[in-house]
Every structure is written in structure tokens, then in C-alpha cells.
C-alpha positions in Angstrom: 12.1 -14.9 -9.9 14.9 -12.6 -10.0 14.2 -10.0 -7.8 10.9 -11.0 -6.2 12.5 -12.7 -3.6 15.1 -10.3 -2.5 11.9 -7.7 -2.1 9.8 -10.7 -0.2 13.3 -10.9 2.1 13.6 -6.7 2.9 9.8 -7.1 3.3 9.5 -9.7 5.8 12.7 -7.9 7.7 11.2 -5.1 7.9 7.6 -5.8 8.9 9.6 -7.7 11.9 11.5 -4.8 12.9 8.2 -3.2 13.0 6.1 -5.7 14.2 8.6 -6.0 17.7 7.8 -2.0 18.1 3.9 -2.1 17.6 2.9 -1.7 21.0 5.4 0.7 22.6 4.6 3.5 19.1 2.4 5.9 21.4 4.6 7.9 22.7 7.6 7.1 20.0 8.5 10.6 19.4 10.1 10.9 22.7 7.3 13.1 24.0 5.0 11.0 24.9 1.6 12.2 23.4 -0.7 10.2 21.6 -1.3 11.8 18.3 -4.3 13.5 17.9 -6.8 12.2 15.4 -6.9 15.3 13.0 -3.1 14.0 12.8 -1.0 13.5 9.8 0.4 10.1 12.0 -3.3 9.3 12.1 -4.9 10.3 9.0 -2.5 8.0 7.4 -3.1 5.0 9.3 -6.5 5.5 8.1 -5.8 6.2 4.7 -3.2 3.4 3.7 -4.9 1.1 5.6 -7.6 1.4 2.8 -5.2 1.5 0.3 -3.0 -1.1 1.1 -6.6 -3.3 1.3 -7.1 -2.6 -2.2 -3.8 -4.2 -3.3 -4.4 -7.3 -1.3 -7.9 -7.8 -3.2 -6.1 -7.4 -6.5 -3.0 -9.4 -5.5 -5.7 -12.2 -4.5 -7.8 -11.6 -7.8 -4.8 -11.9 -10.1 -3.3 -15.4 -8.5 -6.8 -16.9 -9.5 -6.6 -15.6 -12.4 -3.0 -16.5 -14.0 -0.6 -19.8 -13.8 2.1 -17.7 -14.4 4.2 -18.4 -11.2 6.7 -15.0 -11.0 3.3 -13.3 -10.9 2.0 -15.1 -8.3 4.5 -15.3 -6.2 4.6 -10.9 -6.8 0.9 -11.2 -6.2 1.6 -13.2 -3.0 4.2 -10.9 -1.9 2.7 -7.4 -2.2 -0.6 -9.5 -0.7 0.9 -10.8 2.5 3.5 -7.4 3.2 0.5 -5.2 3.0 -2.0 -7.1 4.9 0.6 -7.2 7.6 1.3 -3.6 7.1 -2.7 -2.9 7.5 -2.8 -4.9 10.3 -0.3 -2.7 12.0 -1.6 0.8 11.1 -4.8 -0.6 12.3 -3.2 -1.9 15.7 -1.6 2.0 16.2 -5.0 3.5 15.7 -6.1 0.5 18.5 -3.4 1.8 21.0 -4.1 5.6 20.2 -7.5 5.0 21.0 -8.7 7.1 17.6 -11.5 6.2 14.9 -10.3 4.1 11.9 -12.6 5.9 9.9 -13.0 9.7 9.2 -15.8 12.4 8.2 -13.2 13.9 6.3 -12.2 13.0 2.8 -8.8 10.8 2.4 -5.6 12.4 2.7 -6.9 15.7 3.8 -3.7 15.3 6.4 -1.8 16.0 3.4 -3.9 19.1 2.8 -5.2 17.1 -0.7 -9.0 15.9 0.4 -10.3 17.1 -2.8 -7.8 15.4 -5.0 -9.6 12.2 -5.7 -13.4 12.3 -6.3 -14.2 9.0 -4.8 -15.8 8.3 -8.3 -16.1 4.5 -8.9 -14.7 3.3 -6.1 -11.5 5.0 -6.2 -10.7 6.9 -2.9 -7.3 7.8 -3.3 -4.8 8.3 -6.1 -3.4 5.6 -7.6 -6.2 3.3 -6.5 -8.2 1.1 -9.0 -12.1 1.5 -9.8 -14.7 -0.9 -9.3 -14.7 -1.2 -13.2 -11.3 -2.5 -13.4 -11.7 -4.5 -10.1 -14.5 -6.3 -12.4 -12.6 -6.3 -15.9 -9.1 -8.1 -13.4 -11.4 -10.4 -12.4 -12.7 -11.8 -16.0 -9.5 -11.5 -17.8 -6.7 -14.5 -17.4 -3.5 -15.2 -18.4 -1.2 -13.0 -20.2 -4.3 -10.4 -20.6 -4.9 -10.5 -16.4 -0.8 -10.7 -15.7 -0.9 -7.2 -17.6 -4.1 -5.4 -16.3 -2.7 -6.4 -12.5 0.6 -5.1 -13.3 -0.4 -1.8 -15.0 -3.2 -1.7 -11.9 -0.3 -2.1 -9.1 2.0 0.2 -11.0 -0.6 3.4 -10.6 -1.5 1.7 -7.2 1.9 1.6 -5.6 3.0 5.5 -7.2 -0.2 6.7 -5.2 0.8 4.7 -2.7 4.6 6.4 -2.3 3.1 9.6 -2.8 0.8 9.0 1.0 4.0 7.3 2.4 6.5 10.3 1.5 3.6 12.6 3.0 4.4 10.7 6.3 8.0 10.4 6.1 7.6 14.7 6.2 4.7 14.7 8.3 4.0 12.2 11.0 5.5 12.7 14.2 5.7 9.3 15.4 9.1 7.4 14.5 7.8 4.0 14.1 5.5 5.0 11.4 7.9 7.1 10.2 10.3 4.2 8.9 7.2 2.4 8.1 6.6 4.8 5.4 10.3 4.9 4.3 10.0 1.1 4.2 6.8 0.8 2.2 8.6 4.4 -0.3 11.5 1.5 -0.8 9.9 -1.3 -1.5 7.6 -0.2 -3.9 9.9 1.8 -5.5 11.4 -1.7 -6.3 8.4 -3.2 -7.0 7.4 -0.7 -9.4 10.8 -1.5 -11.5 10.5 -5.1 -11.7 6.7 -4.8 -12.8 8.3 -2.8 -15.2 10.2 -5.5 -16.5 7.6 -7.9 -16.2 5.3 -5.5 -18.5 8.1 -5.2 -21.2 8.2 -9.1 -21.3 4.7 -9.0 -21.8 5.5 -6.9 -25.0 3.4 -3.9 -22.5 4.3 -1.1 -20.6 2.7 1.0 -17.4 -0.3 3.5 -18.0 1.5 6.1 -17.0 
């Protein structure tokens, strides 16, 4: 329990803080341009989007796979603050009238398209492969509590490292405090899946 539900509390705040902003984001910077869709503001839209669809399908894998209610209700958590957080990047690309996909690799708006290979399944840093997808989905109890949590660990770090990106780079405010929103919470996350590994006699990859 402990702090799972003070994260689910700052989540749910924020995503409606966000949420009552959605549609007026285009021109949020005060000038009134749409971003472009070579953007930073753009490019991660695109990119988290996919990531943060990643952790749902884990979140959903793992609360099929365990009894273990703190887990679950995590699982739950990081499941239903990132769909909602997709739904929203997605919504932005809607308004701006740009692609949601790219012929560039992912992150090259951070000037790092070569950094992951796309090997496996896994687009961006800190993203799982379709191996371990598969291995989450035929462990259980204890064995799957620990593979999730080491998984999310590496998943959220990548996913800080995109959000800081856009805290320096995108233009658009709204986003902007997304970003810092998502750098907070999972920073938080990342520490009580820390504790939860140590309970589980494990500890993060990484």
C-alpha cells in the first residue's frame, strides 16, 4: 500500500489538470503556432505514446499473472495514468493536425535516432523485448512480481530520460508540465519498486 496510493492521488490530479487544457495546447506557447512535425513537442508525442503503450501491456500482463494485491494495484496504477497520458499526446497530435507515426527513427527530436536498434521489439531505451514480453507472460507469482518490476524499473528510467528531453525541448507549455509530471512520478515509482524488489529478496537490473 504505502505509497501506491499517494502516487495514484498526484497521478489522477495531474492527468486532470491536464486533461481540462487538452484542447486549447496549440498555440500554448503564447505564440500561437502549431508545432511543426520535425518538432521536439511532436516527436515526443509520438515517441511516448509508444512507450507509455508498452507499460500498459505489461501493467495488464503482470495483474494476470500475480495475486499479489500492492502489485496489482501498481500494475493498475502505472496502466491507467499512462493510457490516459497516451490518450492525450495522441489527442495534441489530433489538434496539430501532424502524423502519429514517423519515417524517422524514435527520439531523433532528441538528436539520439540511432541509440536503440529496434532489435526485438525494443524501440526506445528502457523499453522491454518481445522475449521478455513472452517470458512476463509465463512466469507467476513471486517470479512474475519481479520480472515486471525489474521490466518497469529500466522502462520508466528510459522513460524520464524522453520526458526531461521535453521539459528542455518542447515549446508547448502543456506538454511541458506533462513531462515534468510523468519525470515526477516515475521518479517515485521507481523508488517504491525498489522497495518492492528488496522485499522480494531482488533488486533492479541496473
Amino acid at each position: 500500500m504505502r505509497q501506491v496510493g499517494l502516487i495514484a492521488g498526484a497521478a489522477a490530479t495531474a492527468l486532470v489538470a491536464a486533461g481540462a487544457i487538452t484542447y486549447a495546447v496549440a498555440g500554448d506557447d503564447g505564440s500561437g503556432r502549431t508545432p511543426s512535425a520535425e518538432s521536439a513537442d511532436a516527436g515526443f508525442a509520438r515517441d511516448m505514446a509508444v512507450h507509455h503503450q508498452q507499460a500498459v501491456e505489461m501493467s495488464y500482463i503482470v495483474r494476470d499473472r500475480t495475486k499479489d494485491e500492492e502489485v496489482r494495484r501498481l500494475a493498475y496504477d502505472i496502466a491507467q495514468t499512462q493510457a490516459n497520458q497516451r490518450g492525450m499526446m495522441l489527442g495534441w497530435l489530433d489538434l496539430w493536425g501532424l502524423p502519429k507515426v514517423s519515417s524517422e527513427p524514435p527520439m531523433t527530436w532528441m538528436d539520439m535516432g540511432g541509440t536503440a536498434s529496434g532489435k526485438d521489439g525494443a524501440l526506445m531505451p528502457g523499453m522491454a523485448t518481445n522475449t521478455e514480453l513472452k517470458k512476463l507472460g509465463e512466469l507467476s507469482g513471486k517470479q512474475a512480481e519481479i520480472f515486471y518490476l525489474q521490466l518497469m524499473t529500466d522502462h520508466h528510467k528510459g522513460g524520464i530520460h524522453m520526458a526531461e528531453g521535453c521539459v528542455e525541448q518542447c515549446t508547448v507549455g502543456v506538454e511541458k508540465r506533462l513531462a515534468q509530471g510523468m519525470v515526477d512520478a516515475q521518479q517515485s515509482e521507481i523508488g517504491l519498486m525498489a522497495d518492492l524488489l528488496k522485499e522480494r529478496g531482488a533488486a533492479p537490473r541496473s
